[in-house]
C-alpha positions in Angstrom: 77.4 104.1 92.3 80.3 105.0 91.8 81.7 105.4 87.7 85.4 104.9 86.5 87.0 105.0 83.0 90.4 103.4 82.2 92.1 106.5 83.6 90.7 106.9 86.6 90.4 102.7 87.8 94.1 102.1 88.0 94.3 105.2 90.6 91.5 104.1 92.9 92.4 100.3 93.0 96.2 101.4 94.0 93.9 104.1 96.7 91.7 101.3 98.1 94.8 98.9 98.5 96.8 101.6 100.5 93.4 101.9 102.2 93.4 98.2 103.1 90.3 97.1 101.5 90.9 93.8 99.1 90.0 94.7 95.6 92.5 93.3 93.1 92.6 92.3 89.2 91.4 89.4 87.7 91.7 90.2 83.5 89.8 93.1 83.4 87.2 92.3 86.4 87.7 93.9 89.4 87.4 91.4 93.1 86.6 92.7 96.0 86.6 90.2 99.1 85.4 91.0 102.5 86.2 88.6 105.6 83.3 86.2 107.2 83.5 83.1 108.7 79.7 82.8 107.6 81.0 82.7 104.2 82.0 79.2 104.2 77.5 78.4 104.5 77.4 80.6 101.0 77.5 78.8 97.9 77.4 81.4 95.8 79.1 84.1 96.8 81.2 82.4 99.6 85.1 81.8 98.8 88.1 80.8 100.8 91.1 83.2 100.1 94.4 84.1 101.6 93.7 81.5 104.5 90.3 82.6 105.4 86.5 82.5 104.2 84.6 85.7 102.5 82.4 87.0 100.2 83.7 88.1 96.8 82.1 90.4 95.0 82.5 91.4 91.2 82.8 94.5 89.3 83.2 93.9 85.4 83.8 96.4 82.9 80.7 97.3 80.5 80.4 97.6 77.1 81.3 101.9 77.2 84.3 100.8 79.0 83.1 101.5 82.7 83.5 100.0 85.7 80.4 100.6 88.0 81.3 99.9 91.3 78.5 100.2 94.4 79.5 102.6 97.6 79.9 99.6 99.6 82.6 98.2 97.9 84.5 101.1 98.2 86.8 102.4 101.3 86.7 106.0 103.1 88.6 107.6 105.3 86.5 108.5 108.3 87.0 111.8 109.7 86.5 112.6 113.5 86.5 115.6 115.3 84.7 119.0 114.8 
C-alpha cells in the first residue's frame, strides 16, 4: 500500500500521467481505469471511457486525510540491464 498526504498526491498523480497510466480527479477521489474489452461483462466495476471498456478503480481519501492507494494501481519504470 502505498500512503500519500495532500502534499505528496498532487506530485504522483502528475508522475503516473507522464507515466501513462489513467488516474485522474474526480472531487477528491482518485480514478484509475485500466483497458479490457471483458469489462463491458462487469457490472460493477466495468465502465466505458474515452471510447473503450475498463475497469475503474477507486481510491478515496480517509478521514486522516490519506489516500491509500494498492501497488497495482500504481506505474513503475522497469529497469533492464545489469
Amino acid at each position: 500500500m502505498l500512503t500519500l498526504g495532500i502534499r505528496k498526491i498532487e506530485a504522483f498523480v502528475k508522475n503516473q500521467q507522464e507515466l501513462g497510466n489513467n488516474v485522474r480527479w474526480n472531487n477528491y477521489t482518485l480514478e484509475f481505469f485500466r483497458p479490457a474489452e471483458q469489462a463491458i461483462y462487469n457490472a460493477r466495476d466495468g465502465v466505458f471511457r474515452d471510447g473503450q471498456w475498463g475497469y475503474l478503480n477507486k481510491v478515496e481519501v480517509n478521514d486522516k486525510g490519506l489516500w491509500e492507494i494498492d501497488f497495482r494501481n500504481v506505474k513503475r519504470i522497469r529497469r533492464t540491464g545489469n
